[in-house]
TIVODO-129291 format. One record per residue (C-alpha): x, y, z; residue number from 1. Coordinates in pm, whole numbers. Layout:
BEGIN
<rec X="X" Y="Y" Z="Z" i="NUM"/>
...
// end
This chain:
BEGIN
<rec X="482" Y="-2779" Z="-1588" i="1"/>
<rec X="555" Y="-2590" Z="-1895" i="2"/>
<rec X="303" Y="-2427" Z="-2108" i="3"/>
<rec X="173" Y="-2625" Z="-2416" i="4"/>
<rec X="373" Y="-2435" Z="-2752" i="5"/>
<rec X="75" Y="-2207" Z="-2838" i="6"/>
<rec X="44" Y="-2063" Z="-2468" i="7"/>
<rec X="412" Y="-2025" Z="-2456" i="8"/>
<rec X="424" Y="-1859" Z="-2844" i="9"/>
<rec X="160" Y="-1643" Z="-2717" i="10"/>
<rec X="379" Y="-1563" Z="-2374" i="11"/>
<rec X="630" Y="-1461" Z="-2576" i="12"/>
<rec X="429" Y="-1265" Z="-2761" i="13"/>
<rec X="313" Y="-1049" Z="-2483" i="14"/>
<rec X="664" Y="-1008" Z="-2304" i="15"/>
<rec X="800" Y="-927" Z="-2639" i="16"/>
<rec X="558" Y="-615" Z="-2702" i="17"/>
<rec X="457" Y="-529" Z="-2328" i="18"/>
<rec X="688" Y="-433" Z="-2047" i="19"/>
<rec X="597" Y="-487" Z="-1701" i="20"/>
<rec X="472" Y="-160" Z="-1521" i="21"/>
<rec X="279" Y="-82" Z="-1183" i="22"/>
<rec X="-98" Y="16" Z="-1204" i="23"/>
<rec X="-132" Y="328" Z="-971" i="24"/>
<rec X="-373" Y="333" Z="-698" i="25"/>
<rec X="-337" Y="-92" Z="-650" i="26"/>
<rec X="-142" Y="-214" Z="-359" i="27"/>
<rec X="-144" Y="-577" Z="-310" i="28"/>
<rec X="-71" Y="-706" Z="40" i="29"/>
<rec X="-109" Y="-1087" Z="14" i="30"/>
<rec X="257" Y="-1088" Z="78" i="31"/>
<rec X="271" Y="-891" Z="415" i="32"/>
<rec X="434" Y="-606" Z="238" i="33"/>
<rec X="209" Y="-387" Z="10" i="34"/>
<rec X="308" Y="-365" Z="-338" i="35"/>
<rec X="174" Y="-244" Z="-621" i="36"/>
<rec X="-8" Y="-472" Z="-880" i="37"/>
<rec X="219" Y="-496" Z="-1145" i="38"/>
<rec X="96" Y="-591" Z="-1522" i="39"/>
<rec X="244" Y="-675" Z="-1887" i="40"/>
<rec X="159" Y="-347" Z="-1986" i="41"/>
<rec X="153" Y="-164" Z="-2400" i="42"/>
<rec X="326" Y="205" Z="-2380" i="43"/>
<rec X="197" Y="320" Z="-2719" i="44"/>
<rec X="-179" Y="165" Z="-2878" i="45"/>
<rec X="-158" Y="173" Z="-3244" i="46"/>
<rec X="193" Y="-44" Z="-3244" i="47"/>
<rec X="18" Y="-299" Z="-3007" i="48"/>
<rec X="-287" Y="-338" Z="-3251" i="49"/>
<rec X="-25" Y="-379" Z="-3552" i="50"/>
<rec X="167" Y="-573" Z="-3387" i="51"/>
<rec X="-70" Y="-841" Z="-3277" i="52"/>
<rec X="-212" Y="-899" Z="-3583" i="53"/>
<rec X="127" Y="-929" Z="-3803" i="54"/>
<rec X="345" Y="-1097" Z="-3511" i="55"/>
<rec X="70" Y="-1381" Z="-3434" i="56"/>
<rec X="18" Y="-1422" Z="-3806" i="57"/>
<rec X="-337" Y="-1417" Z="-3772" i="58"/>
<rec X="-656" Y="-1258" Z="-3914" i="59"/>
<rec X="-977" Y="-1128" Z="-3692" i="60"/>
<rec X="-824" Y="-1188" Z="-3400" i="61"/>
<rec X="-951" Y="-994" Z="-3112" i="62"/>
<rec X="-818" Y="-623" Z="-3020" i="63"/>
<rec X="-528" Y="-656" Z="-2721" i="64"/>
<rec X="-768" Y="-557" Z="-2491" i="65"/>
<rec X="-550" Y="-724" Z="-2283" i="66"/>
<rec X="-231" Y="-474" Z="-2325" i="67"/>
<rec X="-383" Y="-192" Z="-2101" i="68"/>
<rec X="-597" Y="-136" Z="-1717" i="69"/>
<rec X="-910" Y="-27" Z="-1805" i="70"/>
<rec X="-1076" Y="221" Z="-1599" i="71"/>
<rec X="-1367" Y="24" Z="-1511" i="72"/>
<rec X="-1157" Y="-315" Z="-1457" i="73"/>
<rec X="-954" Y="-80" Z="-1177" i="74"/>
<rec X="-1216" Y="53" Z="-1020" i="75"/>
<rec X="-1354" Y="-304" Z="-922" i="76"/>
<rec X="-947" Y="-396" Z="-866" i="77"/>
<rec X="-939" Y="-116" Z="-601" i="78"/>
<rec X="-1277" Y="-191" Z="-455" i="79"/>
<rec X="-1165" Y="-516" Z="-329" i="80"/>
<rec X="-847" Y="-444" Z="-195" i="81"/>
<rec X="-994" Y="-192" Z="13" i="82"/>
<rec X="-1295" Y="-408" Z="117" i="83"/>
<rec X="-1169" Y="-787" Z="71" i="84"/>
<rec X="-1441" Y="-907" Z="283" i="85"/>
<rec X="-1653" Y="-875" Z="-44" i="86"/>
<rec X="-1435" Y="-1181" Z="-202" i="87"/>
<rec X="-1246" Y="-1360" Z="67" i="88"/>
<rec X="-1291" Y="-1715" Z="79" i="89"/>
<rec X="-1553" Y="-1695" Z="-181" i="90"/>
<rec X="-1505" Y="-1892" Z="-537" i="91"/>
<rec X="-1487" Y="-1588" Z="-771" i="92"/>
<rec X="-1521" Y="-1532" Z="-1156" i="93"/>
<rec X="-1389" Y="-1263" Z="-1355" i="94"/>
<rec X="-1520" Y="-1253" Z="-1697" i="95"/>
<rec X="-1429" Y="-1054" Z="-1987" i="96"/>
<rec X="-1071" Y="-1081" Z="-1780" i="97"/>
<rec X="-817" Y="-918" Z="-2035" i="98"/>
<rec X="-521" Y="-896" Z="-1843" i="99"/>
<rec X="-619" Y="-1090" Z="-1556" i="100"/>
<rec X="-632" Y="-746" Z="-1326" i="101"/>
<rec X="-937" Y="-779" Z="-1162" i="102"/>
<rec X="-861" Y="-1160" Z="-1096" i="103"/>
<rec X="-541" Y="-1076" Z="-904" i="104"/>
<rec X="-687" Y="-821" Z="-707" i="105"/>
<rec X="-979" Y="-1152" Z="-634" i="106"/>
<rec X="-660" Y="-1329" Z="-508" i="107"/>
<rec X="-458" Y="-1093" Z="-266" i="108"/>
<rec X="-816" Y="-1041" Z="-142" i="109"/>
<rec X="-805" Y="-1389" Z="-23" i="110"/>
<rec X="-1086" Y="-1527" Z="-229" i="111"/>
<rec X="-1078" Y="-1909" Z="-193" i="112"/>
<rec X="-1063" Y="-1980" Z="-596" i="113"/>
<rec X="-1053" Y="-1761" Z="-886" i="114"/>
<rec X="-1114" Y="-1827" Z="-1229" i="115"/>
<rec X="-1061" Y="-1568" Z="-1504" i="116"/>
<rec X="-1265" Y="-1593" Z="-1818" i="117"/>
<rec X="-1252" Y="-1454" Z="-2173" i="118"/>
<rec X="-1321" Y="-1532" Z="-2546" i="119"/>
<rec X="-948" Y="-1431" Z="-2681" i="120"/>
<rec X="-740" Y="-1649" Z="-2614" i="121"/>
<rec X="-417" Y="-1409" Z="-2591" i="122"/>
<rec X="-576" Y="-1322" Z="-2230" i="123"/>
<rec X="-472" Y="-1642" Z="-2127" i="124"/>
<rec X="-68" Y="-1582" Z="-2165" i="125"/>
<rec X="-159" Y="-1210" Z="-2062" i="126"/>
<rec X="-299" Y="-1384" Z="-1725" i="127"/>
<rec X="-53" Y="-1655" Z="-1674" i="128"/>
<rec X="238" Y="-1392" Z="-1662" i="129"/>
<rec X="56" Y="-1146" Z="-1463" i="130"/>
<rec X="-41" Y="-1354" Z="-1194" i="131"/>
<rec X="332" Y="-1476" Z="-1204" i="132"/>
<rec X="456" Y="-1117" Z="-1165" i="133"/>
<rec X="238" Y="-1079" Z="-838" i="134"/>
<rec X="284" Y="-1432" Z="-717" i="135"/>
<rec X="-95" Y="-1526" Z="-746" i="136"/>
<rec X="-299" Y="-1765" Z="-842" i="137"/>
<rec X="-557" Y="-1778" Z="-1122" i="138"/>
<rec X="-727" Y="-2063" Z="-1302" i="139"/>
<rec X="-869" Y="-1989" Z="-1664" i="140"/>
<rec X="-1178" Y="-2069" Z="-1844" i="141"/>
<rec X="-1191" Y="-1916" Z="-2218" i="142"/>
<rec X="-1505" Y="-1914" Z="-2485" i="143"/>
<rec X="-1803" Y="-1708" Z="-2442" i="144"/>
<rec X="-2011" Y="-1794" Z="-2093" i="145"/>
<rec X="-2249" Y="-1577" Z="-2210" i="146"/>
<rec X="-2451" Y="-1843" Z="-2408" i="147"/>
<rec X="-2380" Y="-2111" Z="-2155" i="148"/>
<rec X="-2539" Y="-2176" Z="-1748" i="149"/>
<rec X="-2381" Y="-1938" Z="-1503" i="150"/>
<rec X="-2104" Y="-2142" Z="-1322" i="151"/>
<rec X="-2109" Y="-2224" Z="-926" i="152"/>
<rec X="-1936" Y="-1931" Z="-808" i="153"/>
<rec X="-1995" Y="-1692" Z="-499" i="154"/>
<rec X="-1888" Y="-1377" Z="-720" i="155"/>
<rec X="-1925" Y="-1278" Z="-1035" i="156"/>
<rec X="-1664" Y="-959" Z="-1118" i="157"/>
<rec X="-1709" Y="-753" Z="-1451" i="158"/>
<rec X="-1564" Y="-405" Z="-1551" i="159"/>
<rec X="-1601" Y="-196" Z="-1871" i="160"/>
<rec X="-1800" Y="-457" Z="-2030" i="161"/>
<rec X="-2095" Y="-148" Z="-2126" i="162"/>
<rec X="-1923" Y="12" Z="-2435" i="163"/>
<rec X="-2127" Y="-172" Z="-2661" i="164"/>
<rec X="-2522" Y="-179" Z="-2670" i="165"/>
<rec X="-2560" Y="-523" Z="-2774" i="166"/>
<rec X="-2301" Y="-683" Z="-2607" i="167"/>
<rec X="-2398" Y="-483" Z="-2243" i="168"/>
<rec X="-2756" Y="-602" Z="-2297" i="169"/>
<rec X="-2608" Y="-941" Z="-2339" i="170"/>
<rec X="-2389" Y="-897" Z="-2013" i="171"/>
<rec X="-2691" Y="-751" Z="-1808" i="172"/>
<rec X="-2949" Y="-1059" Z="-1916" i="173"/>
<rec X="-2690" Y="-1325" Z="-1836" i="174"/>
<rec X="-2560" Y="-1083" Z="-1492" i="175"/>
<rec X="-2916" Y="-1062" Z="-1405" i="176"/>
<rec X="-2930" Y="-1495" Z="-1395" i="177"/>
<rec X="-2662" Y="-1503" Z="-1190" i="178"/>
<rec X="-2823" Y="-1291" Z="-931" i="179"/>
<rec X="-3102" Y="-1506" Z="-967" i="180"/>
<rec X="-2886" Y="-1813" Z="-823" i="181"/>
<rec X="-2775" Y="-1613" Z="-521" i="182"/>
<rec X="-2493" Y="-1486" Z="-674" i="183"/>
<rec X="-2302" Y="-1176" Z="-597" i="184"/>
<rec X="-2222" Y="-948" Z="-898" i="185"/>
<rec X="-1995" Y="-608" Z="-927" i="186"/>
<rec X="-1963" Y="-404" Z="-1221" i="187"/>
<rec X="-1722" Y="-148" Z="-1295" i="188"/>
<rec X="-1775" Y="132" Z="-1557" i="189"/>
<rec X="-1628" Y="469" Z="-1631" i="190"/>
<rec X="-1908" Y="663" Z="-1776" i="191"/>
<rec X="-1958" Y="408" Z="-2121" i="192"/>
<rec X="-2268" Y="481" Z="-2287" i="193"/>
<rec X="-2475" Y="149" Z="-2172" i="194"/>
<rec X="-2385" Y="113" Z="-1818" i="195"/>
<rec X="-2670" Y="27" Z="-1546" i="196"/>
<rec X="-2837" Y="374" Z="-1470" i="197"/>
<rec X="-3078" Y="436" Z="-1194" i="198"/>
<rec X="-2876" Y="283" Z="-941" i="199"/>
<rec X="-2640" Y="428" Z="-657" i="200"/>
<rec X="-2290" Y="300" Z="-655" i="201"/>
<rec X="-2101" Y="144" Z="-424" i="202"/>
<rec X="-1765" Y="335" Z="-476" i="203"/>
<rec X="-1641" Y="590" Z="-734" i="204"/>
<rec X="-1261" Y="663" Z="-811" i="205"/>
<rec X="-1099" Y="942" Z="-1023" i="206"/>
<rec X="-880" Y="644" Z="-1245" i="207"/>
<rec X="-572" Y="803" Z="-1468" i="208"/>
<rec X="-611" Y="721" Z="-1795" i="209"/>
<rec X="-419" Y="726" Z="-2096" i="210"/>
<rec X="-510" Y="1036" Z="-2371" i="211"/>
<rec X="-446" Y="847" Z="-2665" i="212"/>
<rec X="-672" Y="513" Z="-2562" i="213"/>
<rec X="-945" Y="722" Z="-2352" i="214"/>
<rec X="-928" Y="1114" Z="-2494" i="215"/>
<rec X="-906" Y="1234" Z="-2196" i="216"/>
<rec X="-646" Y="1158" Z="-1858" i="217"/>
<rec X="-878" Y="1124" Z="-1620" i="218"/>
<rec X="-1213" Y="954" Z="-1555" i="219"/>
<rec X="-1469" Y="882" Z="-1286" i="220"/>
<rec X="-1508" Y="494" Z="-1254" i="221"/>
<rec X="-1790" Y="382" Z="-1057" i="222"/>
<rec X="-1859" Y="7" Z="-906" i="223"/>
<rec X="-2220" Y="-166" Z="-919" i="224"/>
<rec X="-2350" Y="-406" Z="-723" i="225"/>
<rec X="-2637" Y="-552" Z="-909" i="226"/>
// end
């Protein structure tokens, strides 16, 4: 089935300012063969930024978060394909998605169903081609869950959702309800000023980062279970 014409604009969008690069330190191996998780990647940030806002012909849209691996977002990627047990044959939710990387990871884990959730809707192209590119599956669910009932899922994945004060309390209120229900939640973070504190993590990774988007090349990432 082909894409509806916005979804495919937006596809064509992505390709058209992306290329398609490996994220190091992620080996899928849903296929027999490990291989590294490959995503529609930006090379350079400020022509990204301009050039979603003047190609899509659009005002306030939302920063491509999508365009780049956030520390955080690997950290949880690399968690689970070194312990799928944590997601196989569960039904899993990644929220605040942007490219789709921790949902993929969900996937070669062998989680039962994944959906991928997030409130721009340029995610959802970013997703659709990345979980072509490593031959995945991924369903999506865009708008903001965080006003809305937690949705029956086994696993609730988040990372680098804690850069903002108001929008990490948010995340933490609405994370806390779904452990409420049972359900189990991981959070990634690289050292953002609002992440959960007073708590010992489950894994940390040194995660190469890019100068221009993070100031430095390196950071620690560190995964939560809450």
């Amino acid at each position: 089935m082909r894409p509806s014409p916005d979804l495919q604009r937006m596809q064509d969008f992505v390709r058209a300012n992306t290329r398609l690069i490996g994220v190091p330190g992620l080996f899928l191996a849903h296929t027999g063969v490990p291989r590294a998780l490959r995503l529609w990647l930006a090379d350079e940030i400020t022509p990204i930024w301009t050039a979603t806002e003047a190609g899509l012909e659009s005002t306030g849209i939302d920063p491509p978060f999508w365009a780049f691996p956030w520390a955080g977002g690997q950290a949880v990627a690399r968690l689970l394909l070194e312990r799928p047990q944590i997601v196989r044959g569960q039904r899993v939710l990644d929220i605040a998605t942007g490219s789709g990387m921790i949902a993929i990871a969900a996937a070669s884990a062998g989680a039962a169903h994944v959906l991928a959730n997030d409130i721009d809707p340029l995610c959802e192209a970013a997703l659709a081609l990345n979980t072509q590119a490593n031959e995945v599956t991924a369903g999506w669910l865009g708008g903001n869950l965080l006003d809305q009932a937690v949705p029956d899922v086994d696993v609730i994945l988040a990372g680098d959702i804690f850069y903002q004060k108001q929008m990490a309390d948010q995340f933490l209120a609405w994370l806390g309800k779904a452990v409420e229900q049972s359900i189990s939640v991981y959070v990634g973070d690289p050292g953002r000023a609002y992440a959960p504190v007073g708590r010992a993590p489950l894994a940390e990774y040194d995660i190469d980062t890019t100068f221009d988007l993070e100031g430095v090349t390196q950071r620690l990432a560190r995964v939560w279970k809450l």
